[in-house]
N, C-alpha and C positions, 0 to 999 in steps of 0.2 A: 606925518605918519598916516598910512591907508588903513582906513577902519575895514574890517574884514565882510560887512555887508556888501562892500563896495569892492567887491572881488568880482562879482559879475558883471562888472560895467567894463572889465577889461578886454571880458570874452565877447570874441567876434561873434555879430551874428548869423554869417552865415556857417560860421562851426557849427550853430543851434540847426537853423532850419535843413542842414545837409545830414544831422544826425536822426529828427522827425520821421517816423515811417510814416505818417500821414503826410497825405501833400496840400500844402495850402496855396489856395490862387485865387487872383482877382480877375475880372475880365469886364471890358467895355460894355455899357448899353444902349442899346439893344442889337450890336452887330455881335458881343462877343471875342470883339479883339484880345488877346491875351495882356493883358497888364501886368500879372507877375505870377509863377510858377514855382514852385520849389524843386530842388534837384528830385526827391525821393519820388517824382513823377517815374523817372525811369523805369527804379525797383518794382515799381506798384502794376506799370503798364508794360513795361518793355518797351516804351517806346524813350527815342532820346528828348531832351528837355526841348534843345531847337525847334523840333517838329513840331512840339507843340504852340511854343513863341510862334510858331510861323503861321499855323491854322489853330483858329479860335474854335472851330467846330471837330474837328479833331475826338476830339471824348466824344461826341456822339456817334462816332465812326464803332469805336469801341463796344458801346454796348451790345449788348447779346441779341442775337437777332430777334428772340419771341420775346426779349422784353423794350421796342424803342418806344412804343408808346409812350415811354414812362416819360420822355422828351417833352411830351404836350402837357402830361401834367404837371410836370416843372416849370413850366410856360404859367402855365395857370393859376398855378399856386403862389409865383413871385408877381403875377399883375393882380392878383386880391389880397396876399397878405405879403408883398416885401419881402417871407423867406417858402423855403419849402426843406422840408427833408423826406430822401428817398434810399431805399435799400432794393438792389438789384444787380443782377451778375451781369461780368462783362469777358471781354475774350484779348489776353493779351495777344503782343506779336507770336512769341513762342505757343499762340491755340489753346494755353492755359485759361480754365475759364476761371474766375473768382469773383465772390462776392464783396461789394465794396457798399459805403455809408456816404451817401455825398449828401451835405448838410451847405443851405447857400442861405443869401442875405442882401437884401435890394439895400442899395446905398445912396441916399438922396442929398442934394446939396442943400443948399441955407435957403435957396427959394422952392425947395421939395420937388425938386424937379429928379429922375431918377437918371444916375452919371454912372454908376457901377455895380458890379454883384462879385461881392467877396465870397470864398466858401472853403471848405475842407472836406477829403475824400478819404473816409478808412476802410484799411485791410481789414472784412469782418469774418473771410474765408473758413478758417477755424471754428470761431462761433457759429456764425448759420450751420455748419457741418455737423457740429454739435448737437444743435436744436434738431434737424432735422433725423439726427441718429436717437434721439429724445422721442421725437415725433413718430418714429417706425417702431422702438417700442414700446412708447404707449400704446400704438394703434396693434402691436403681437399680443401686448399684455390683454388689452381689450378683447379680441379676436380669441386668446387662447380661454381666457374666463367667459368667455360666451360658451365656448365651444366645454369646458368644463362645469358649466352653472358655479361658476367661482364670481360671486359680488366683490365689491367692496365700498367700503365707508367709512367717515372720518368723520369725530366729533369735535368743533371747535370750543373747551374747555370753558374759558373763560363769557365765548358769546352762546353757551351753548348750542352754537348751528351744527346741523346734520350736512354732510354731504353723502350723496348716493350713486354708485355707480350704473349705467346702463344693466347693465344685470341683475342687480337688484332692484332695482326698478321692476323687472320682467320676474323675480321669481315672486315681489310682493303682489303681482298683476295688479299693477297699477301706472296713470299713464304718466312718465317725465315731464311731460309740458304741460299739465293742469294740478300737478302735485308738488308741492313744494315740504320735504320731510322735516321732520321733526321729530327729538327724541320721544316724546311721550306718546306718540301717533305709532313711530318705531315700535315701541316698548308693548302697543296694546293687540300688535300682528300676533303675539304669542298668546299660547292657547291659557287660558285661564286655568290656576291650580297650579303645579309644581313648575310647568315651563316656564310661567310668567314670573314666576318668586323667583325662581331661580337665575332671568336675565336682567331682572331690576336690580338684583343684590348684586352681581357682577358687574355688571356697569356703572354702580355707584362709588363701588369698592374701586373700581379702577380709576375712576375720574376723579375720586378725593385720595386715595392713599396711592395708584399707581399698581395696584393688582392687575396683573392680565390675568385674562381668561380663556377659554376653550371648552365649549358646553355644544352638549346634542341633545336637542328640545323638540317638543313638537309646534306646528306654526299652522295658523290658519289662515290665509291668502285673501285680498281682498275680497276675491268672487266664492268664498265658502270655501275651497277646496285646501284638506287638513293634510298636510307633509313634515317632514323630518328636514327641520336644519342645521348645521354646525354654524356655533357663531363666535369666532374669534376675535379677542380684542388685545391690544397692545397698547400701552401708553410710553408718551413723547415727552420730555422733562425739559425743561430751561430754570435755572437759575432754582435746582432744587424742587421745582411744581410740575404737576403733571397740566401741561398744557394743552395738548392732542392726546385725542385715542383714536386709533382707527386699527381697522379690521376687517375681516375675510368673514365672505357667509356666504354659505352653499349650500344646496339643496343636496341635500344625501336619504331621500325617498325611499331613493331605488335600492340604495345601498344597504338602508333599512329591514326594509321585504325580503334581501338576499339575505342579511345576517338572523332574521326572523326563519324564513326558510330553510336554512343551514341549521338553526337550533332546532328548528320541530325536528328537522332529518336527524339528526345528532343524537337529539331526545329517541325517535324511536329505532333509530340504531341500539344507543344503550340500551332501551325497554326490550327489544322482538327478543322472541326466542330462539330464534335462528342464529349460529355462531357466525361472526363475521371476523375476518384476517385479512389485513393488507400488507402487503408484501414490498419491501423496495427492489424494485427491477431491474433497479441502475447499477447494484453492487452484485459481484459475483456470487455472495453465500446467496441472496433473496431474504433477508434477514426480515422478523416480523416487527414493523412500524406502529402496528396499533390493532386493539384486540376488543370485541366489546363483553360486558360480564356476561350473556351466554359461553362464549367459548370456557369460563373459566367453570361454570355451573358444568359445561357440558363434560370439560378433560379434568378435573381437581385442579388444575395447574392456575395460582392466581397470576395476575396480568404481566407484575415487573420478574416472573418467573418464564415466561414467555416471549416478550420481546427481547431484539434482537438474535434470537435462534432462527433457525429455518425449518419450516412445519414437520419436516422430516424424522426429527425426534418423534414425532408423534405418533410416528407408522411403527415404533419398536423393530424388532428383527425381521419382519416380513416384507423384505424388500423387493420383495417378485409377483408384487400381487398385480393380476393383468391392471387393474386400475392405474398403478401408480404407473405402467409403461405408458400410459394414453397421456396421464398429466403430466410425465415430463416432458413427451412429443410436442404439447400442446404451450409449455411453457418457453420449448427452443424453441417454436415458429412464433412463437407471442399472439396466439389465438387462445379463442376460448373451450372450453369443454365441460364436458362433465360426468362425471366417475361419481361410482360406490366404492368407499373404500372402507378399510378394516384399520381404525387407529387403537390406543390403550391409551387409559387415564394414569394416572399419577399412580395408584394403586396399585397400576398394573391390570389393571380389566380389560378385557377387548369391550370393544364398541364399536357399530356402524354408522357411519356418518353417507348421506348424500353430499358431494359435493360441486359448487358451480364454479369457476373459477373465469374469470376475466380479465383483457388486458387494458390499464389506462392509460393513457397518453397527451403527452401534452401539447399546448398549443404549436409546437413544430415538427407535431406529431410522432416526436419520438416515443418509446417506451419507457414511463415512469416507475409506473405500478401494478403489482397484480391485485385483486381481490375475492376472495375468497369466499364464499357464504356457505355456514354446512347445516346441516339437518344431523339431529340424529336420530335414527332409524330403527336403534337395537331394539323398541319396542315394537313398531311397527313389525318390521320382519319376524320377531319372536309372534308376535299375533298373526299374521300369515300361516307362520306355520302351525302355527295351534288351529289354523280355522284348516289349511290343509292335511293336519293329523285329524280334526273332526271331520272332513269329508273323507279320510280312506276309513275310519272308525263308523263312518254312519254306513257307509257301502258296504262292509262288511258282516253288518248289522243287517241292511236288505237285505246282502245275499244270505244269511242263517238262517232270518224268520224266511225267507223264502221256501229253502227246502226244511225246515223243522220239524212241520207239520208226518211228514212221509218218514224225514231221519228219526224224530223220538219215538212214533207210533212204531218202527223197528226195534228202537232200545226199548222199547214198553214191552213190548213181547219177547223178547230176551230175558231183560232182567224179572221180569213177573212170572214168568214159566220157571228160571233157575230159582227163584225165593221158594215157588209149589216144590220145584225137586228137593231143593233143601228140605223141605219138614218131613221128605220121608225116606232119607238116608239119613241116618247117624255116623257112617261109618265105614272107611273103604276108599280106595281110591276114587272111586267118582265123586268125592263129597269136596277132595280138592282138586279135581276139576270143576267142579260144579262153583264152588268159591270164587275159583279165577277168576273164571265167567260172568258172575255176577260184580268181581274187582273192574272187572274191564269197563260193563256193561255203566258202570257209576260211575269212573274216570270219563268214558265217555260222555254222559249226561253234564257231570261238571262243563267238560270243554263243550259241548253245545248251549249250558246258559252260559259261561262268560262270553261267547262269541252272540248269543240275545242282548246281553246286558253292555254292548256297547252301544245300542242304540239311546238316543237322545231319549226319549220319554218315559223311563222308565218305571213299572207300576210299583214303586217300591211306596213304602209306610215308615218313613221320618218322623222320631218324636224325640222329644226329649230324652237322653238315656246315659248314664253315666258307664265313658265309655272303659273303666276299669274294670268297671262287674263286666260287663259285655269281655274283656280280654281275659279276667282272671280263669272265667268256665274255657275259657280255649288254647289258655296257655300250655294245661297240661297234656291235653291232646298235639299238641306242635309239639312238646317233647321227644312224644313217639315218633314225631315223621323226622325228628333231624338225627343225625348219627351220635353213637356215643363218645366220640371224640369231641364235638363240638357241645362248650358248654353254651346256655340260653338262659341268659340273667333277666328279668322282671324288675324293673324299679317303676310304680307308678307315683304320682303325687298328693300326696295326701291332699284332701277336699278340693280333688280335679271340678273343674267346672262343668256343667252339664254341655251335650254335644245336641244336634239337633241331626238325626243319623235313622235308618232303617238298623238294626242289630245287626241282620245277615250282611248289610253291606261290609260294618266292623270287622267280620268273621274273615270276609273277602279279602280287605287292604291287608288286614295283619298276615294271613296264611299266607297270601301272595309273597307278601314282604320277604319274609321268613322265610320260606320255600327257596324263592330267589339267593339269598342271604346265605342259606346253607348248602348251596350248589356251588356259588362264588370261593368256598373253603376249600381248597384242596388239602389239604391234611387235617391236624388238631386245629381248633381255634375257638372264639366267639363271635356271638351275636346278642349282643343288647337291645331289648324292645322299654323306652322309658315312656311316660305321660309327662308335660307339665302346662301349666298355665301360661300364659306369653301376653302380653300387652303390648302391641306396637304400635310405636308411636310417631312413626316417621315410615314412609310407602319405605319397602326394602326393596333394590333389585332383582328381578326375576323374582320377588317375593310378594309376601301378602301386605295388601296395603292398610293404614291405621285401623286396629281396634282391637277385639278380645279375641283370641284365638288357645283352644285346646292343641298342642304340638304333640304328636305323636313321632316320634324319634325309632327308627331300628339302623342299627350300625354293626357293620360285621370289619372283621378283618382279614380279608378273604383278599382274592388277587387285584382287585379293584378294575378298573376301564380307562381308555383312553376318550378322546375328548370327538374323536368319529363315532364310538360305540353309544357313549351319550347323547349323541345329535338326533340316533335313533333309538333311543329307548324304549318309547313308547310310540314306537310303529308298530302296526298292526302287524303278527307274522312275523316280526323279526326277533332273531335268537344267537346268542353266542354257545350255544350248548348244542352237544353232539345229535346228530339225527337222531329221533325217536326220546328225547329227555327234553323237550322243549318244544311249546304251541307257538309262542309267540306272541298271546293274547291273557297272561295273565297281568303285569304290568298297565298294558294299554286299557284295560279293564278300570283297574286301582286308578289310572291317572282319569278315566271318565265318571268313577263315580266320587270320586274328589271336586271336579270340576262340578257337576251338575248339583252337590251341595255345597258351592261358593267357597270351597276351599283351594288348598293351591298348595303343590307336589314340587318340592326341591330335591336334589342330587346333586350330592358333593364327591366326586370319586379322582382317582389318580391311581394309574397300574402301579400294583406292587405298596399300595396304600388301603384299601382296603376302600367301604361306601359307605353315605351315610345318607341316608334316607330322612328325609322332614314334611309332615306331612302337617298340614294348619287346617280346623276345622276351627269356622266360627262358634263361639260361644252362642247356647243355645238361650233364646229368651224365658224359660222358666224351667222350673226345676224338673230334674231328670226322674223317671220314674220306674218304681223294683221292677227290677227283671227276675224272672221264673228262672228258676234252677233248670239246664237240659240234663236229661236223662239218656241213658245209653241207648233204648231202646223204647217203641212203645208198643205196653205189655198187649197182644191181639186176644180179641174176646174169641171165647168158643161156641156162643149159641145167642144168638138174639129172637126173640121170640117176639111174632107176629107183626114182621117189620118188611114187608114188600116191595122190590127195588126193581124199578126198568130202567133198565139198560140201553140206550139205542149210541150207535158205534159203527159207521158203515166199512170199516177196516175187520174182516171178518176175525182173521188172527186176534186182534187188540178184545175183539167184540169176544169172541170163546175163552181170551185168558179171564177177563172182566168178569165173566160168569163162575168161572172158578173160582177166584179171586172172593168175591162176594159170597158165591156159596160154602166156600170155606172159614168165611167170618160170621157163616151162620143165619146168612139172608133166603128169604125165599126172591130168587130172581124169572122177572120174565127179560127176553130180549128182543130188539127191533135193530133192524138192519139200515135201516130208513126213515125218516122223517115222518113219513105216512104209514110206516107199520105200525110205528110207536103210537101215534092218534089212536087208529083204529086199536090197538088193546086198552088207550085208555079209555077209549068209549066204551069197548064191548066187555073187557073183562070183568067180570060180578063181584070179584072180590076188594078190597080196598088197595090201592100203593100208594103207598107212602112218600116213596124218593124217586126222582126222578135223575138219572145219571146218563147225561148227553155229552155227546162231540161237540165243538160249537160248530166246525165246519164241515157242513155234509151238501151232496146234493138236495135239491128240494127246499128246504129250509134252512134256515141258521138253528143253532139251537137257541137262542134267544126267541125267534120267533115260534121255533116249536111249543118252548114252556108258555109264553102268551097262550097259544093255541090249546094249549094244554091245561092252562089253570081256568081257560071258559069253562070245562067241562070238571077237571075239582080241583074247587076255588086253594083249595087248603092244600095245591101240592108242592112237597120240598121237593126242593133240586139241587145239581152239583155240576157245575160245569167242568171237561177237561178240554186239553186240546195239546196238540204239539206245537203249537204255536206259541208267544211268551203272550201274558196278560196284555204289557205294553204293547205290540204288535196289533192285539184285538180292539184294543182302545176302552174306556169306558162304555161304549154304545154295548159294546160286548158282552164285557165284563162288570157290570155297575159295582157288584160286590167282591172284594177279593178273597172273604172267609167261603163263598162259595165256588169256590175254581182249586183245580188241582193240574199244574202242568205235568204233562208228560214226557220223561218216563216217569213213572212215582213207584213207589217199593207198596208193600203189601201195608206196611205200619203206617205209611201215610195217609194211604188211599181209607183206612180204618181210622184214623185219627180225625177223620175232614168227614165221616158218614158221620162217626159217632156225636162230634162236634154242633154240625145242626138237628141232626135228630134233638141231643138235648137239651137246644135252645129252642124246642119250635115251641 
């Protein structure tokens, strides 16, 4: 029986070496003769087996022409050591080139003399194909981490060795061929403090338990210089143990500074006060992508109420403002621009915004994004026009006191000649016309100070005054001026604050007010004038900003205004009321002397709603104090005895009532027509005067310099200044004292009340 080992001894051998892709051959030495071949010669060369039987040199035919050299070293390598092995490409018949392993063997007889060289030739085509597609990317992978600052590194676990790639080598700047790494040397490039705790722990963790990691750290370079690197690690496992880690480490510096850069911008994006909107470009609506909290300070609207709409909500119904035609022009061509435009808050407010708007694009320069940055304006413009209402209010102002002087020294002699007619008619028709006249003559002087008292500096006397008593003496005089259809209700509040106010200006805002208020009435109705106290505590729109404020409130229910009428309210001159029932200049008045004592005039109206007037005066720093009862009239003396008055008036009219005037209150008067007449009687006249009553603007002198001139010669003399001009106007240099000035026109009770006054303080 055949034992089954013995199953190969049956098979032919040349079934074996015809089945071999290698081919095995012997050949003679040193000629080369072929001794024996195997068939697989053919497959391997192309060439048939005979050929080869027949030339022993044959295979060197084959090789590839840039590599026969390799002939001589095979030569070389079997006369020094008996064999050689060689790897190198050859060219079969069919021009196929391939690489083959020819591995040979000097074979010497029993007296070592050298009789043949046995060898074998493998197909290794495949293989080297391999390596060398191995070889292209290693040298990509190299080439692309170079060109990324992409290192890499591997630790061998067990022998703890570092390996380092060319790149890291270059980002630790240090040189490959005099360094040899190591993890500890590794481990101390990081900056000392959190980077370093932080890359020991990870690479400890990874190398005993298998943690990878992924950490951005800061690193300091062999030559001092401090960067940002990621340093990734990965661990390798056999038989359950982490045997390799290796890892990726890249310099991300740059990338650092970017995302450091990006936060400051980001940062003071969210901080500015300026609203910013970006817009997607890409989609048909332009929907908004992202909003910083200005825009939400600026419209009420918080953020996730905002995105994805298109800014257009924000423009409310006014879709025809020139501005918006400019930003949509601007939006189809995908340029930039920039408009003022008119949006509303959540609330419903209008508001002005500046807008810039810009297009972004991206790297293939299409259109991404628009961006948006706005301003708002509403206060700016609101101050524009306040400082523009104060330039046509101050011009208005030069032009009165300009002609003043010539227009009241006319009402002076009007109304001071109709007072003398009055005291000597009782009775008859001339007494009302005589009355008219003098009505006119005071209407007139009102509208010539409020049209003074728009000027910026004006000589008023602010003190502390509780401005209740100041309205309660004048409430019931406004009774009379409004009709009896319309009632006038009074509510002040009990322990109002004190105001810090001139009286007469009080007198102004409320008559004004009121005045206004009962004109606005067309038929029955009211008007309400309240006081209260106000604390604000947060700045109000178009209102007064934090602190204590006296509110004076009048509110009518009257036809009320549209929102053109209030743009001009307080223009100079401007009036809703029929020619001859309206100046124009008493509002603009109220809204200036509101302003020049740091308070601040709102208006709430809607036609067919009636107005409501709010007026804020600051609370005054100390307590308000009594105010004097006004009387109807003040009672005129009929004889003063031994009381001597000059007169000097170069307005000859003004100068002849003045005399009257005076000597009808009982004075003995002289008069001077000039500056130098008046001298000369006080020098020469023998007997004493007392009072001195001047113009302040005359030829020759001022009166200011007159009275100097005048009190060299006696020391002790009173004066009274007048003038058609307003105090404010003349200035301090002028005027030093205001209890001694009387503007003109003045009535006869006045002009009495201001002689009697310093007389009996002298």
């Amino acid at each position: 029986m055949t034992h089954p080992d013995n199953s190969l001894h049956t098979v032919p051998l040349s079934s074996i070496l015809n089945a071999m892709e290698e081919v095995i051959w012997s050949v003679r030495w040193p000629d080369f003769v072929p001794i024996f071949i195997t068939p697989s010669v053919e497959r391997l060369y192309g060439i048939s087996h005979q050929a080869f039987m027949a030339n022993g040199r044959l295979w060197e035919e084959c090789i590839h022409p840039d590599e026969r050299t390799i002939v001589a070293r095979i030569l070389t390598d079997l006369a020094n050591t008996d064999e050689y092995s060689a790897q190198y490409r050859i060219v079969t018949r069919t021009g196929t080139i391939k690489w083959v392993h020819n591995r040979g063997k000097l074979i010497r007889d029993a007296a070592g003399q050298p009789m043949r060289v046995d060898g074998i030739v493998s197909d290794i085509t495949q293989r080297q194909e391999a390596l060398l597609a191995l070889e292209k990317t290693k040298e990509l992978l190299s080439q692309t981490s170079r060109i990324a600052s992409i290192g890499g590194w591997e630790i061998d676990v067990p022998t703890r060795r570092l390996l380092w790639s060319e790149v890291t080598f270059a980002i630790h700047e240090v040189d490959p061929a005099t360094t040899e790494p190591n993890i500890e040397m590794a481990l101390n490039f990081y900056k000392p403090g959190a980077s370093q705790t932080a890359i020991r722990t990870a690479v400890q963790r990874c190398m005993e338990a298998g943690e990878p990691f992924d950490l951005e750290l800061e690193f300091i370079t062999a030559k001092g210089r401090e960067l940002w690197v990621r340093a990734v690690g990965q661990p390798t496992f056999a038989h359950g143990r982490c045997v390799k880690v290796w890892g990726v480490f890249q310099d991300i510096t740059a990338r650092k500074h970017d995302e450091e850069a990006r936060r400051m911008l980001e940062a003071a994006v969210q901080a500015a006060p300026l609203g910013v909107i970006v817009c997607d470009a890409r989609q048909a609506d332009r929907p908004i992508v992202y909003t910083n909290p200005a825009i939400s300070q600026i419209t009420g609207y918080a953020q996730h109420e905002i995105l994805g709409r298109n800014p257009r909500f924000l423009h409310g119904g006014e879709a025809e403002q020139a501005g918006l035609l400019q930003l949509r022009q601007a939006l189809a061509a995908g340029t930039a621009c920039h408009v003022e435009l008119r949006n509303f808050r959540k609330d419903g407010s209008p508001y002005l915004v500046e807008l810039s708007v810009a297009p972004v694009q991206g790297s293939d320069g299409s259109l991404k994004h628009f961006v948006g940055i706005q301003r708002d304006i509403t206060q700016q413009r609101r101050l524009q026009q306040q400082l523009l209402m104060a330039q046509k209010i101050e011009a208005v102002g030069r032009l009165a006191a300009g002609v003043a002087h010539d227009y009241n020294n006319a009402l002076q002699s009007i109304l001071g000649n109709t007072e003398l007619a009055l005291n000597h008619i009782n009775q008859g028709p001339l007494l009302a016309f005589l009355e008219e006249i003098r009505a006119a003559a005071q209407r007139s002087t009102t509208i010539t100070r409020q049209l003074l008292g728009l000027t910026r500096n004006p000589l008023s006397q602010p003190r502390p005054i509780d401005l209740n008593a100041v309205a309660e003496q004048l409430i019931s005089m406004l009774r009379r001026l409004i009709r009896e259809d319309i009632q006038l209700y009074w509510s002040p509040e009990r322990d109002l604050w004190p105001v810090l106010l001139d009286p007469a200006q009080i007198d102004q805002i409320i008559t004004n007010l009121t005045l206004n208020a009962r004109d606005a009435i067309g038929a029955a109705g009211t008007i309400a004038i309240t006081t209260s106290n106000v604390e604000v505590r947060e700045a109000i729109p178009d209102g007064p900003p934090p602190g204590k404020f006296i509110l004076l409130t009048v509110r009518d229910n009257g036809s009320g205004m549209d929102r053109e009428t209030q743009a001009r309210l307080f223009e100079p001159f401007f009036t809703t009321k029929p020619v001859g029932q309206g100046t124009g200049i008493g509002l603009p008045s109220v809204a200036n002397i509101v302003q020049q004592n740091h308070g601040v005039i709102m208006v709430e109206s809607a036609l067919g709603a009636g107005t409501t007037v709010r007026v804020y005066l600051p609370q005054a720093p100390s307590p308000a104090l009594p105010e004097a009862r006004k009387t109807a009239r003040i009672p005129l003396p009929t004889a003063t005895i031994n009381v001597t008055v000059l007169l000097c008036e170069d307005d000859s009219a003004v100068r002849d009532l003045g005399q009257r005037i005076l000597v009808r209150l009982g004075y003995s008067v002289l008069t001077a027509a000039s500056p130098s007449a008046a001298l000369n009687l006080i020098a020469r006249h023998p007997g004493p005067i007392d009072i001195l009553i001047t113009d302040v603007v005359m030829p020759e002198l001022s009166g200011t310099d007159l009275l100097h001139q005048a009190r060299k010669i006696r020391p002790k003399l009173h004066w009274l200044f007048m003038s058609g001009h307003s105090a404010e106007t003349l200035g301090k240099d002028e005027i030093p004292d205001a209890d001694h000035f009387i503007q003109k026109p003045f009535t006869i009770g006045e002009l009495a009340a201001k002689v009697q006054g310093i007389l009996r303080h002298a």
